[in-house]
C-alpha positions as CSV (number, residue, x, y, z in Angstrom):
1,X,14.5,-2.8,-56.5
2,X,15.6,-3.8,-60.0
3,X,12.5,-4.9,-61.3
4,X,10.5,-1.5,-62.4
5,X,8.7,-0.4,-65.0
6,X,7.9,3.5,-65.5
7,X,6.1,4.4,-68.7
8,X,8.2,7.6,-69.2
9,X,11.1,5.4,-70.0
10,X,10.1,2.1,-71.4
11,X,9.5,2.2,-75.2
12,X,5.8,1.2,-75.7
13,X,5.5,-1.6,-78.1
14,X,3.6,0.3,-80.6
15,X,6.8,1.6,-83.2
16,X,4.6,3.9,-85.0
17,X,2.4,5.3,-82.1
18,X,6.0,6.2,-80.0
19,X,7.3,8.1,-83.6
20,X,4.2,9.4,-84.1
21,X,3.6,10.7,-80.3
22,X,7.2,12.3,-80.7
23,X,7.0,14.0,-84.3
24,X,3.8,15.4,-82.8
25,X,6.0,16.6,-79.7
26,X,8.5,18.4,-81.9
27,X,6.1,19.9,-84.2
28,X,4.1,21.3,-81.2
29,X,7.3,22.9,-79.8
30,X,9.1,24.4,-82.7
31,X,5.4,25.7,-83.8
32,X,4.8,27.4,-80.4
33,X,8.8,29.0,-81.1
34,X,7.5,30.1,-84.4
35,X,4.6,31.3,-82.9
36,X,6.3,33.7,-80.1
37,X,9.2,34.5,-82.7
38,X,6.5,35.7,-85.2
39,X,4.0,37.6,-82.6
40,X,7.1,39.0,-80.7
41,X,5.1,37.6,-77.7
C-alpha cells in the first residue's frame, strides 16, 4: 500500500509545464475575484 502514484500529488517532470499550469491557476482565480469585485456580481 506504499507504492502509489496519484497525479494530483506527484510533481510531473516537466519544471516549466507544472509553473506554467500553476501561474495560469492563480491568474485565473484572482481574475475571476477582480471580475466579481468589479461587476459587484
Amino acid at each position: 500500500m506504499t507504492d502509489w502514484r496519484d497525479s494530483m500529488v506527484d510533481r510531473p517532470t516537466e519544471e516549466g509545464a507544472y509553473t506554467a499550469g500553476w501561474t495560469v491557476s492563480g491568474l485565473a482565480v484572482l481574475g475571476a475575484i477582480v471580475a466579481i469585485w468589479v461587476f459587484g456580481i
